[in-house]
N, C-alpha and C positions, 0 to 999 in steps of 0.2 A: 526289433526293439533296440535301440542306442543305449549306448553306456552315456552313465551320469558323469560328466565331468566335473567334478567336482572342486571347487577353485584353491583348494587351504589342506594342508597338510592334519588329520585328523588329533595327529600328537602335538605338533608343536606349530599350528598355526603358521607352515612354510609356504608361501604361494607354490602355486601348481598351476602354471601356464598351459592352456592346451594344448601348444606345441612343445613341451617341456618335458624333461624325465618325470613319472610318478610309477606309484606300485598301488596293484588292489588286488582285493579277492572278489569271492566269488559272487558277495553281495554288494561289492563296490565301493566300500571302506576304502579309502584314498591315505597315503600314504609319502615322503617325501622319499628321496634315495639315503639318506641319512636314519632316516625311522623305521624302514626298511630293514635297514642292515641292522640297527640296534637291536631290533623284534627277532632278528635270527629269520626274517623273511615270512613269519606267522602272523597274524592278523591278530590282534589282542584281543577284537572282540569275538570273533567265530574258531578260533585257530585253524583258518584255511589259509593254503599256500598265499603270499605276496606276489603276483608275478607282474612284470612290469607294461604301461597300462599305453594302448596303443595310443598313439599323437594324432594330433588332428591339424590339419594346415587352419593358419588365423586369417579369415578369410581379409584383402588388404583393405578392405573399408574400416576392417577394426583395428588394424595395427597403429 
C-alpha cells in the first residue's frame, strides 16, 4: 500500500512537491514544515505524531 501524497498543506493550503519537505501522521494528514512546527508536531485532527513524510523522486517527464 503507497502513501497518499497529497499536494497542499492541510492548514494553510502550502504546496507540497513530492520531492519536497512535508510532515504526516499516521492516517496521512499532510502538513507543511511551518504547520508542523506551529501543531508542536501533533496532528490537529488525530493527535498523532507529525513525522516527516518520505520524498519521492519527480519522475523527469513531469518536471
Amino acid at each position: 500500500m503507497a502513501l497518499e501524497m497529497r499536494p497542499a498543506c492541510e492548514r494553510c493550503s502550502a504546496d507540497l512537491p513530492m520531492d519536497g519537505e512535508a510532515f504526516i501522521c499516521s492516517y496521512e494528514c499532510s502538513f507543511c514544515r511551518n504547520c508542523a512546527i506551529e501543531l508542536h508536531r501533533r496532528c490537529p485532527n488525530c493527535a498523532g505524531e507529525l513525522n516527516v513524510r518520505p520524498r519521492r523522486d519527480v519522475p523527469p517527464s513531469a518536471a
